[in-house]
MARDRENDO-627950 format. One record per residue (C-alpha): x, y negated, z negated. Coordinates in steps of 0.5 Angstrom, whole numbers, plus 500, padded with zeros to 3 digits. Each point is the difference from the previous one (the first is absolute). Last residue first. Example, Ala and Ser with C-alpha at 12.3 -4.5 7.8 and 13.67 -1.06 7.14 Angstrom:
<atoms>
527502486 498507498 
</atoms>
This chain:
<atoms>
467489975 497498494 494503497 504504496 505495497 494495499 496506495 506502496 500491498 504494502 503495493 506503499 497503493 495503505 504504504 504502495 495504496 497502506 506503503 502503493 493504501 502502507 507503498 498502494 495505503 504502507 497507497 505504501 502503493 501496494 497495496 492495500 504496498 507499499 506504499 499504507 502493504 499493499 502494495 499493501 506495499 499491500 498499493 505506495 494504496 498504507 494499503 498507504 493500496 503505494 504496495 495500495 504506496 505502506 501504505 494502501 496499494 494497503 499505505 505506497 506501496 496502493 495504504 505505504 503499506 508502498 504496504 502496508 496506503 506502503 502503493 508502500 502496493 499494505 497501506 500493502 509500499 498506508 505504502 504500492 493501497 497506505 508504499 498500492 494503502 503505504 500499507 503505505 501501507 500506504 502503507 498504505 495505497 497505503 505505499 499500492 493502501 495496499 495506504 498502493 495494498 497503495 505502496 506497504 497494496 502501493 507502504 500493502 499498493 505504497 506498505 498492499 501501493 507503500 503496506 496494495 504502493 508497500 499493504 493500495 504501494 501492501 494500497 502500494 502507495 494501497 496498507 497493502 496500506 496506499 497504506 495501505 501504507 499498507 502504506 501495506 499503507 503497506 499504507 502504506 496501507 503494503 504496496 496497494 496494497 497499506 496507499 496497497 495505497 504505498 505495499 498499494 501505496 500499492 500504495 498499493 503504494 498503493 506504499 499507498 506501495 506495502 499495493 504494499 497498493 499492499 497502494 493496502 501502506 500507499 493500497 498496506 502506503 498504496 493498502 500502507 504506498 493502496 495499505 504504505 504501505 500492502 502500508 498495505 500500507 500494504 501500508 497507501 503506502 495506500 501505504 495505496 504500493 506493500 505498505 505495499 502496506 505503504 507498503 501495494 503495498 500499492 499496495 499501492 496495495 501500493 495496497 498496494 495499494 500494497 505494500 498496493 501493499 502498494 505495500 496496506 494499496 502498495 504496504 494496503 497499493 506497497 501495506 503500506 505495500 503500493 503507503 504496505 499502508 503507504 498505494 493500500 499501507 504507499 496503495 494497504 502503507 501496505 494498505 502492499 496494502 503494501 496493501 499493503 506497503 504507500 507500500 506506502 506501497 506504502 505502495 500508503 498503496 493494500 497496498 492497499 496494501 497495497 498502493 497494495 504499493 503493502 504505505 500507501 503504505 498509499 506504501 502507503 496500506 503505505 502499506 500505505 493499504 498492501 493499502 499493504 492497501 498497507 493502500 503506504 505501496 495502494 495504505 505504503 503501492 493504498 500503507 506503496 498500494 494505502 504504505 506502494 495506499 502503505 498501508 491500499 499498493 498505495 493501498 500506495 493500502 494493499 494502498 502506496 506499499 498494496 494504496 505504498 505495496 494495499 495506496 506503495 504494501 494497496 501503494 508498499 498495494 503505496 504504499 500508503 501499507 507497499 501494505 504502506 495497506 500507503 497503493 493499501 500505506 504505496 495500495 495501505 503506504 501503492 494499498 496503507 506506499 498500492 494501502 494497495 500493503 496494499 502499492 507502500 501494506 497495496 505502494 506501504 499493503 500497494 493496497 502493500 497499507 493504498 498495494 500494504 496505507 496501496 497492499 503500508 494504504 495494500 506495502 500493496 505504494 504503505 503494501 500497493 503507499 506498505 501493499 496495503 504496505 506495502 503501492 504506503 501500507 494504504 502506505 500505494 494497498 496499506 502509501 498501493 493498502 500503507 501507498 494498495 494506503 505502505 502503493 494504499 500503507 506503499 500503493 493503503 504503505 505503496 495502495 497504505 506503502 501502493 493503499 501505506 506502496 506505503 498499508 497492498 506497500 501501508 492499501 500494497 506497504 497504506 494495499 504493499 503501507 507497498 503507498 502501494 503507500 500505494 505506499 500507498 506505501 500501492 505495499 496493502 500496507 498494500 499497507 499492501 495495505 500506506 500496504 505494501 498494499 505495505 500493500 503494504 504494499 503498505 500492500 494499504 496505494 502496496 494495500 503497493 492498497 498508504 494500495 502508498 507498501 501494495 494502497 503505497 496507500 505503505 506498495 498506496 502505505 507497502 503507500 508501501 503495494 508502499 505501505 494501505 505504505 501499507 505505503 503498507 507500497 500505494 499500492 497494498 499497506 496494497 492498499 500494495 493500496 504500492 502493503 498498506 506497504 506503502 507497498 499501492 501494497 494495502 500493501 493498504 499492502 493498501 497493503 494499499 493500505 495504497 501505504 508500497 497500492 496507503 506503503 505498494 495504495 499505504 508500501 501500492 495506500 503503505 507500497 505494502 503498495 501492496 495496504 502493501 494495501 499494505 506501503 506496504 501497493 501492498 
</atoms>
């Protein structure tokens, strides 16, 4: 016998949604984690000085607005702190002739913005918006759905009036929407960089939706951030599991799945310990690390396909500094996310780079992200936290441990890239500095392997039914007794409590309760 019902292998967001859902329900959950603050990839830390709270990977929680987890309030977890800010303006993009776009949430001055350099791209934006209102609900139900527990997504769309276009409409690339609606090359470059913040390259397909979703979800929601970091999910996470009599562990890393009569019933870990479950195991490590704590025969040929070739995707450099000023764009303007494409075809290359593993320095697409100008929690009085993110290959001509060697080199490129358009970033403004490169990503979090903290590429061919592998999508496992959670698994990576909300239900009925008792109970 074991003191918990169910044992769950790390403590990320989705592995705590998925425990606070089973808690409700009335099981007993123990939480082994390796690092020694919950949260995973939305663990908030003084990255550079004390006082200093930086988002050391996830800042925006936007496309979590529209769980259900939150939007119907299942968890309650605004009596565990959890609170949100949207900041206004939404994004400022400026561009290297002085001009510059600005979404707002007022859906009007959008338009209007857009409009400046083509009256017809400000009304393509707007229809855009109005037509995916029209189905955002259908890609939502699918996303929060496990597999096999619901229509598929063109069996959804094909019962909605407007979703037999839409069929065709999400295997075109997003690159290819956009060209269509738009005739500036700033309006096309502002949308491409839009599509691009989920990391998926913007000229293959299936990426059409990101074109409408990715604005769409600003729009109506902001570059929402969570009020004090973003570690204040997992942590109203975690108030609600220890409250409901649940254990998480920080420190101990997993290094061994216990199998006996070919059924999972408990993880080890470094430090020898081992720790039972009675009815379960759930685990959030990565699928190539999953693979290699049990047997080769246990997991089946198609599961370790899937393991052998997964793919990491598109990966980011992040860069960390304390500041004494927030950066300042044209007119004052200093917004919590600015973004900064240059150019259609510097957006393009860079997929291009990508696929060379091409380290290049010349006018980097970069995102920029000041919180504190908005929460000012995040920081002593009057200063702030700012991270400046890039996008770069992993993998590198001489390994990626040249990462070591390379990041000073880039992070200085890309902060110089900023000074263009936010000159007042200068080097008497910033206290202190951090750096993340991709290489840095995977060795502070093993999830982020190969450096994605989307848990892997989100392409077609490692997604829905085939995330992570053929036939093993609906958070099963092929060892009886283990589930899988986390960005590997449908419906993938960002903060979207998806996997961790689907593999509750999943579990819930397997153990004979239900997603619909664990939110009813009190």
């Amino acid at each position: 016998m074991s003191d918990h019902d169910v044992v769950i292998a790390g403590a990320g967001h989705n592995s705590l949604v998925t425990a606070a859902y089973l808690a409700k329900a009335g099981f007993s959950v123990l939480l082994v984690e390796a690092r020694d603050v919950v949260g995973g990839d939305t663990a908030t830390e003084e990255l550079t000085l004390p006082g200093f709270l930086h988002d050391s990977c996830s800042t925006a929680h936007t496309v979590l607005q529209s769980s259900p987890m939150l939007r119907n309030d299942e968890l309650g977890l605004g009596d565990y702190g959890l609170e949100y800010i949207a900041p206004d303006p939404v994004v400022h993009v400026p561009f290297p002739d002085g001009t510059s776009i600005t979404q707002w949430r007022d859906l009007d001055r959008t338009c209007d913005e857009i409009a400046r350099f083509s009256r017809a791209d400000g009304n393509a934006f707007r229809t855009m918006m109005e037509d995916y209102a029209k189905v955002a609900e259908v890609f939502t139900a699918f996303r929060y759905t496990p597999i096999g527990f619901g229509p598929g997504i063109d069996e959804r769309l094909a019962n909605h009036p407007d979703g037999v276009r839409w069929q065709r409409i999400r295997r075109w690339s997003a690159a290819k929407v956009i060209f269509d609606h738009f005739e500036d090359q700033r309006s096309r470059a502002f949308m491409l960089w839009l599509a691009f913040m989920t990391l998926q390259p913007t000229q293959r397909s299936d990426t059409a939706r990101l074109a409408y979703s990715l604005p769409f979800g600003r729009q109506r929601h902001s570059w929402i951030i969570p009020r004090g970091g973003s570690h204040a999910l997992p942590a109203a996470l975690a108030r609600l599991i220890e409250e409901k009599g649940g254990t998480i562990l920080t420190g101990r890393t997993v290094v061994d799945l216990v199998v006996e009569s070919g059924r999972c019933v408990g993880v080890e870990t470094d430090n020898g310990d081992v720790h039972r479950a009675d009815k379960a195991v759930l685990s959030t490590i990565h699928v190539k690390h999953l693979v290699e704590m049990a047997t080769p025969e246990l997991w089946g040929d198609e599961y370790r396909f899937g393991a052998d070739t997964w793919q990491a995707g598109v990966t980011m450099f992040a860069a960390h500094y304390a500041t004494t000023e927030p950066p300042t764009f044209a007119d004052g303007l200093a917004p919590v996310a600015a973004g900064v494409p240059t150019s259609v075809e510097r957006l393009l290359r860079l997929e291009d780079e990508f696929g060379k593993s091409m380290v290049a320095l010349d006018e980097p697409v970069l995102l920029c992200l000041c919180p504190t100008v908005a929460d000012p929690s995040r920081a002593p009085d009057g200063q702030h936290t700012l991270k400046l993110i890039g996008f770069q290959p992993y993998d590198l001509p001489e390994g990626p441990e040249h990462w070591d060697e390379l990041k000073t080199d880039v992070a200085a490129a890309n902060l110089e890239h900023l000074r263009q358009y936010a000159p007042n970033l200068t080097d008497d403004t910033i206290l202190a500095t951090t750096l993340k490169s991709p290489l840095d990503l995977e060795r502070m979090n093993a999830h982020n392997w190969h450096g994605s903290c989307h848990g892997g590429d989100m392409g077609p061919d490692q997604m829905a039914g085939l995330r992570p592998a053929p036939g093993w999508a609906q958070h099963r496992t092929p060892i009886p007794g283990l589930y899988q959670t986390g960005a590997t698994t449908h419906p993938g990576g960002s903060v979207t409590a998806g996997p961790g909300r689907n593999a509750a239900t999943v579990m819930l009925e397997d153990l004979g309760s239900s997603l619909e008792q664990a939110i009813a109970a009190t």
